[in-house]
N, C-alpha and C positions, 0 to 999 in steps of 0.2 A: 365339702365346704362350698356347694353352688347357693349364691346369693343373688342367682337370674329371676329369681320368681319370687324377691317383696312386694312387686306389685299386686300379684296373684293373693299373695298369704293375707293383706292388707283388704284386699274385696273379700276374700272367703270372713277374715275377720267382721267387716262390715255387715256382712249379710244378715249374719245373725247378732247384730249390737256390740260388737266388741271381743276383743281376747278373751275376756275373763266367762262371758256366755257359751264359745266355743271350746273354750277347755271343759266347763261347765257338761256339754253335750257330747262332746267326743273324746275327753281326755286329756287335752294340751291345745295349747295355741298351736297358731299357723305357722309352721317352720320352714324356711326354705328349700332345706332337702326333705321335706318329706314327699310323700307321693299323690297326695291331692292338690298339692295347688304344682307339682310338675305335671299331673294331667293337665290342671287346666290353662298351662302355658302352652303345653301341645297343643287344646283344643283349641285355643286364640291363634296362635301362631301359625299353627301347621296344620291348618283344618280339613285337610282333604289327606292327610297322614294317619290324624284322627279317624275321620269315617272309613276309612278301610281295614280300621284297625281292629278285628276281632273281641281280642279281650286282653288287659292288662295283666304281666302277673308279677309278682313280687322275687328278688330273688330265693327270698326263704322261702318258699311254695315250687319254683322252677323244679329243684330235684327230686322233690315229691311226686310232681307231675309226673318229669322222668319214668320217674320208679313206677308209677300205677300206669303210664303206658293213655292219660287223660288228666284234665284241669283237677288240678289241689286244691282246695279251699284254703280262702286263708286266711287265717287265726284270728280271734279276735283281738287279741292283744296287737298283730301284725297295722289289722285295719283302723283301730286307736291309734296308732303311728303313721298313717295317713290322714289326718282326719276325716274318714271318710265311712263312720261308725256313729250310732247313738248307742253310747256307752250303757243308758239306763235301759233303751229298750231292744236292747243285740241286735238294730237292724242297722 
């Protein structure tokens, strides 16, 4: 229930024209728990937490990783849930 980053979800909105664009492109508007606009509160925020930061990963990928012993990919449905996916063209 974090509602730290409407600011964030509000610019990710704007970037690309609005809610309805962004769900358009990724799947859903900008939510506050999701994990693209809590990156990009890190990255405003805490930017030197940010660039040392290797690589982001989800918890539903962590035990994956675990298990293969290296980095999980993570799903596309996962990355639709961050908006951080173009849903039409899987990048």
């Amino acid at each position: 229930m974090d509602s730290s980053t409407s600011s964030q979800c509000k610019e990710i909105e704007k970037a690309v024209v609005g809610a309805l664009e962004l769900s358009k492109l990724t799947g859903s508007r900008a939510y506050e728990r999701y994990t693209g606009p809590q990156i990009r509160k890190l990255y405003e925020k805490k930017q030197d937490i940010y660039n040392e930061t290797e690589r982001i990963s989800l918890v539903s990928s962590f035990m994956a990783s675990v298990f293969i012993g290296g980095y999980a990919s993570i799903d596309e449905t996962d990355a639709a849930g961050m908006n951080l996916i173009d849903i039409r063209e899987h990048v």
